[in-house]
OpenMM code with the backbone's topology and positions (N, CA, C; nanometers):
from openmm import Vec3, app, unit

residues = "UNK UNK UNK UNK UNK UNK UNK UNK UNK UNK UNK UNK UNK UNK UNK UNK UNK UNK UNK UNK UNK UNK UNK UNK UNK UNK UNK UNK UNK UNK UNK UNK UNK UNK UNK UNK UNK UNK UNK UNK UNK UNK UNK UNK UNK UNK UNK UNK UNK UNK UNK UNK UNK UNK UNK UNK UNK UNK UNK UNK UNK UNK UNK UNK UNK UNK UNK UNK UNK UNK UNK UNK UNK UNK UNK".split()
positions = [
    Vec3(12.1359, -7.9264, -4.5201),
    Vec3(12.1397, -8.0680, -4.5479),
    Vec3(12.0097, -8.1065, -4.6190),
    Vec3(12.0194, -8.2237, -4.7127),
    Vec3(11.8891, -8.2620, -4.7780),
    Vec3(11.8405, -8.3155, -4.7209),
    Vec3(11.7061, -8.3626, -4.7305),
    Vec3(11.6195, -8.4442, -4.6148),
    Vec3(11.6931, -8.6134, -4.6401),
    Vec3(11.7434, -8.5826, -4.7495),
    Vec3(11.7403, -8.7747, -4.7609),
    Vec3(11.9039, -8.7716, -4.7127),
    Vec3(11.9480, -8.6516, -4.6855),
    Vec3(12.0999, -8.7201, -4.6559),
    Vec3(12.1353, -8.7988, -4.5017),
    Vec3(12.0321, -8.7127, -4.3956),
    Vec3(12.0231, -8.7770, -4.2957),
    Vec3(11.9585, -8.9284, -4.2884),
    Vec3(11.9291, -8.9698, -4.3879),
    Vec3(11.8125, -9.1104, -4.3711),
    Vec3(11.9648, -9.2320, -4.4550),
    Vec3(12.0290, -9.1978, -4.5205),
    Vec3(12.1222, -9.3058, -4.5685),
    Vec3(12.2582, -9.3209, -4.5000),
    Vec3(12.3020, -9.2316, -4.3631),
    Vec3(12.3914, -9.2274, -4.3220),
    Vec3(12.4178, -9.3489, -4.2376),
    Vec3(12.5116, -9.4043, -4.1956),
    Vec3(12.5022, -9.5550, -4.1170),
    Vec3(12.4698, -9.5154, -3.9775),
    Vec3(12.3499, -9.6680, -3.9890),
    Vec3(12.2878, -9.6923, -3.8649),
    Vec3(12.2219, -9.8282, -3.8824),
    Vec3(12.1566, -9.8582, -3.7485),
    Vec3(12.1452, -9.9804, -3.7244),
    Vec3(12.0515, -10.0342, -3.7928),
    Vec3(12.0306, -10.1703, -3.8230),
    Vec3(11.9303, -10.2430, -3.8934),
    Vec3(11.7819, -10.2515, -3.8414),
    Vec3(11.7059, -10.2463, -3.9077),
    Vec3(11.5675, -10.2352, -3.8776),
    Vec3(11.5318, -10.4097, -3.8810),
    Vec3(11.5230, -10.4641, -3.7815),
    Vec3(11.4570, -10.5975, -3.7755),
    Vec3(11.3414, -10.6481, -3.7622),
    Vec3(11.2629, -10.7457, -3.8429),
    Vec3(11.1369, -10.7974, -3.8746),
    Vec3(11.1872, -10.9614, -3.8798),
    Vec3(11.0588, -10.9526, -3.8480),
    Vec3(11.0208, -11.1304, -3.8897),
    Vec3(11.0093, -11.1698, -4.0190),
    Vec3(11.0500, -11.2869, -4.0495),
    Vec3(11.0114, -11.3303, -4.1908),
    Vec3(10.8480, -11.2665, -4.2118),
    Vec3(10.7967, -11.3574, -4.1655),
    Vec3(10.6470, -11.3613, -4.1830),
    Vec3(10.6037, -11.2087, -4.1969),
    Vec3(10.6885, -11.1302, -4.1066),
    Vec3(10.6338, -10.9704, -4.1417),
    Vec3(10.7270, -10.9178, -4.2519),
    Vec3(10.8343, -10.9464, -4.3258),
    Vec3(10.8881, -10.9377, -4.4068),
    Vec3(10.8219, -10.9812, -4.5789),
    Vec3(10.7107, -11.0627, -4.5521),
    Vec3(10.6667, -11.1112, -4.6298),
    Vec3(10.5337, -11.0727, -4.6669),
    Vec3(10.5042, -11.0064, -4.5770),
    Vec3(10.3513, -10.9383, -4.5606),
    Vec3(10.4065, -10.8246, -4.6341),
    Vec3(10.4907, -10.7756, -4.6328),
    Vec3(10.4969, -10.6022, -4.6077),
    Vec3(10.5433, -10.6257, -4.7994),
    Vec3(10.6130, -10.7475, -4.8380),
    Vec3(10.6098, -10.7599, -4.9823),
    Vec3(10.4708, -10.7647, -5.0271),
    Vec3(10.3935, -10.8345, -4.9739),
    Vec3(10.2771, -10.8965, -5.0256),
    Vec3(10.1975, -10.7417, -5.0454),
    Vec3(10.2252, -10.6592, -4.9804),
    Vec3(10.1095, -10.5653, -4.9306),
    Vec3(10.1440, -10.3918, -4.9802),
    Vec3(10.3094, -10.4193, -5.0518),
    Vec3(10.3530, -10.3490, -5.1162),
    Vec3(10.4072, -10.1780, -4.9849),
    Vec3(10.4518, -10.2393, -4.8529),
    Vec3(10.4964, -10.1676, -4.7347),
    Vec3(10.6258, -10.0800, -4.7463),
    Vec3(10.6407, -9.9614, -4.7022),
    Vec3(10.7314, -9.8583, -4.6853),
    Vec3(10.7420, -9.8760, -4.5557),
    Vec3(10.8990, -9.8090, -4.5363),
    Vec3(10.8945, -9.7966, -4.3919),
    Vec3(10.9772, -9.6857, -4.3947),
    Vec3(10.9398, -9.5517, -4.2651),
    Vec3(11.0088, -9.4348, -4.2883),
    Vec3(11.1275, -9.4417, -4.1637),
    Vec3(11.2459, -9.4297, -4.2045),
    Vec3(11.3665, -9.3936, -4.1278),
    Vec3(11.3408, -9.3038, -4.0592),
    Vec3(11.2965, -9.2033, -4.0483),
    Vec3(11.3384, -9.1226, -3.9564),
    Vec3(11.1998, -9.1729, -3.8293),
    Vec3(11.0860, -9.2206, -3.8349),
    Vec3(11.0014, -9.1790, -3.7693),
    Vec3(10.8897, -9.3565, -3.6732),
    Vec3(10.9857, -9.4734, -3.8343),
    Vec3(10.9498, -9.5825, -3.7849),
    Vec3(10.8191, -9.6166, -3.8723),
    Vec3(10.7549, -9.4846, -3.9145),
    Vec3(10.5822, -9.5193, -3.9745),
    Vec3(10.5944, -9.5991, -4.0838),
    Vec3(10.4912, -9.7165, -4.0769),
    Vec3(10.5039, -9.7559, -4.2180),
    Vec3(10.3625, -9.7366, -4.3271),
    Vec3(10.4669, -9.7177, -4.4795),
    Vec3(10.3095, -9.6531, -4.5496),
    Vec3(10.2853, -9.7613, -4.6679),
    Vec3(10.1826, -9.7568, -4.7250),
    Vec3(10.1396, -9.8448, -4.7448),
    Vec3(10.1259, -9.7903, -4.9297),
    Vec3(10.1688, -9.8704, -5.0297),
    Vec3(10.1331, -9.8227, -5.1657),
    Vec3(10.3147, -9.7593, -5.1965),
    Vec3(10.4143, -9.8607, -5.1397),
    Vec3(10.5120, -9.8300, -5.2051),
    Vec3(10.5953, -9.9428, -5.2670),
    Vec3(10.6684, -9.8846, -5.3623),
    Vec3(10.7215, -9.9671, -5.4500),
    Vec3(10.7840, -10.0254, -5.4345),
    Vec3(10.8776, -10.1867, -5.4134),
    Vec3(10.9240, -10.1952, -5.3559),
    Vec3(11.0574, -10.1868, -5.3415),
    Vec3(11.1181, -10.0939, -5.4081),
    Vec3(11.2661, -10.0292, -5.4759),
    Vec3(11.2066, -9.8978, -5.4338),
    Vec3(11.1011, -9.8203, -5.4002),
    Vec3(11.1390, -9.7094, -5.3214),
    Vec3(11.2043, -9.7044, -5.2747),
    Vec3(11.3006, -9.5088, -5.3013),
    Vec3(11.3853, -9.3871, -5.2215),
    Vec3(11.2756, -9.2648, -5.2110),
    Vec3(11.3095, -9.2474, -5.0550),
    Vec3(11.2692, -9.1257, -5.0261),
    Vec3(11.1328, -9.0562, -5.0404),
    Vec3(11.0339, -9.1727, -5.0368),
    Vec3(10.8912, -9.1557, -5.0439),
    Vec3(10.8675, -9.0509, -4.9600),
    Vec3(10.7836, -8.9481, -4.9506),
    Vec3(10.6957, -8.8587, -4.7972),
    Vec3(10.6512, -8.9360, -4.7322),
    Vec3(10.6851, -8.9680, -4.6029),
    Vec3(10.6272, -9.0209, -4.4996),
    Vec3(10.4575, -8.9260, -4.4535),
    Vec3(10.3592, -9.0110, -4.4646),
    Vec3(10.2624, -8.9201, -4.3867),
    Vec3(10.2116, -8.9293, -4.2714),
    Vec3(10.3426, -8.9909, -4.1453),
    Vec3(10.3018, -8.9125, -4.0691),
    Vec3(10.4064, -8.7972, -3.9889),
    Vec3(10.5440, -8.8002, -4.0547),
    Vec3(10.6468, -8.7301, -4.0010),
    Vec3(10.6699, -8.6097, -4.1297),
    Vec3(10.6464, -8.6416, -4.2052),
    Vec3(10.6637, -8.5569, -4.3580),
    Vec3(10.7800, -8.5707, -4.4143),
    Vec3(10.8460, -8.6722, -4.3680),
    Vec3(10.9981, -8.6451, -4.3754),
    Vec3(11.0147, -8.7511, -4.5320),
    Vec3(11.1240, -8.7299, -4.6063),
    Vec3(11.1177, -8.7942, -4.7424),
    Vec3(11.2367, -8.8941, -4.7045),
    Vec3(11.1583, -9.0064, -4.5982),
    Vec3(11.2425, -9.1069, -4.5685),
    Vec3(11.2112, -9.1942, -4.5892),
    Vec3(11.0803, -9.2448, -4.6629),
    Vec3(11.0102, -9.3872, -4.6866),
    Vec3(11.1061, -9.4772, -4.8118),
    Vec3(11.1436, -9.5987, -4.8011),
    Vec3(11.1711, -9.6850, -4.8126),
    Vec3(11.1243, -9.8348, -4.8582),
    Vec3(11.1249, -9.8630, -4.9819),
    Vec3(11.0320, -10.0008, -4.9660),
    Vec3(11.1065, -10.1083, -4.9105),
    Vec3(11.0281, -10.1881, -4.8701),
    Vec3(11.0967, -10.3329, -4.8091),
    Vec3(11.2293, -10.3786, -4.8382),
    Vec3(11.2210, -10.4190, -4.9899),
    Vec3(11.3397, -10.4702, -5.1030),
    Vec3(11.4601, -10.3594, -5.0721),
    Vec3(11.4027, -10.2481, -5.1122),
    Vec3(11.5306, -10.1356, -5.1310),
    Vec3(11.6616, -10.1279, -4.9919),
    Vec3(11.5268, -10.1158, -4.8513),
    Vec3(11.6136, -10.1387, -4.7063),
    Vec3(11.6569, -10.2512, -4.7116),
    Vec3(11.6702, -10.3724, -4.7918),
    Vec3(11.7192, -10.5019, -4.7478),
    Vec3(11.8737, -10.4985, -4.8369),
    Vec3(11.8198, -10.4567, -4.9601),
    Vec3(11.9665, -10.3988, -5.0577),
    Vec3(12.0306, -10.3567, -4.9768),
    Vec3(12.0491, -10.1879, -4.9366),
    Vec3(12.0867, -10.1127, -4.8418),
    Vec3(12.1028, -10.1720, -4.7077),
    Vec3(12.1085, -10.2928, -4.7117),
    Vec3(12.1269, -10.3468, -4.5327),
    Vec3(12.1265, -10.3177, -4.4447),
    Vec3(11.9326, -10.2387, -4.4777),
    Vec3(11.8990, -10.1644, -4.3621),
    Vec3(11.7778, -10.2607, -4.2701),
    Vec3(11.7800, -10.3380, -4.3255),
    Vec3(11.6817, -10.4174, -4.2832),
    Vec3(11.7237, -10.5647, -4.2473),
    Vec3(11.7300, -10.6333, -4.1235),
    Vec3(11.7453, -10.7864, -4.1100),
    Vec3(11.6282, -10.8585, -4.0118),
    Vec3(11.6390, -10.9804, -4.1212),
    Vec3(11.4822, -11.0587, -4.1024),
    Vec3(11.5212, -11.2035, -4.0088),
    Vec3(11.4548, -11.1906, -3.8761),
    Vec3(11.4781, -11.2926, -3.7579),
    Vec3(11.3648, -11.3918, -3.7942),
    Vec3(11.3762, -11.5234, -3.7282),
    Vec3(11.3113, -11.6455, -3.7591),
    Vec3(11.1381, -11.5840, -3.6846),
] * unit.nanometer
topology = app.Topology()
chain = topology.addChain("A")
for resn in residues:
    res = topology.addResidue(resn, chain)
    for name in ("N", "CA", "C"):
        topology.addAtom(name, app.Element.getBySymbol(name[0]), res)
């Protein structure tokens, strides 16, 4: 299996706050599927960045998980 095939398969939404939803634009934030870490210096239409701290090529930018409706933002 490829590393990224396990990271797009359905599963549950990753939930944030606006306000942390808005930071993580501001600040240009990844977040890695498999491991939760978030990295910092991604685009925000990243696929499959290296996570550094799991190694896994699951990083994600903000925008891209919200496309992918992997991401939902609570008050």
């Amino acid at each position: 299996m490829a590393d990224h095939e396990h990271t797009e398969q359905a599963r549950e939404p990753i939930t944030i706050t606006d306000a942390d939803y808005r930071a993580a634009l501001n600040e240009h934030t990844g977040l890695c599927l498999e491991c939760g870490a978030e990295r910092g210096c991604c685009e925000p239409d990243a696929r499959r960045y290296r996570c550094e701290e799991c190694n896994a090529r699951a990083v994600y930018g903000i925008e891209e998980l919200m496309l992918m409706g992997l991401l939902e933002i609570t008050e």
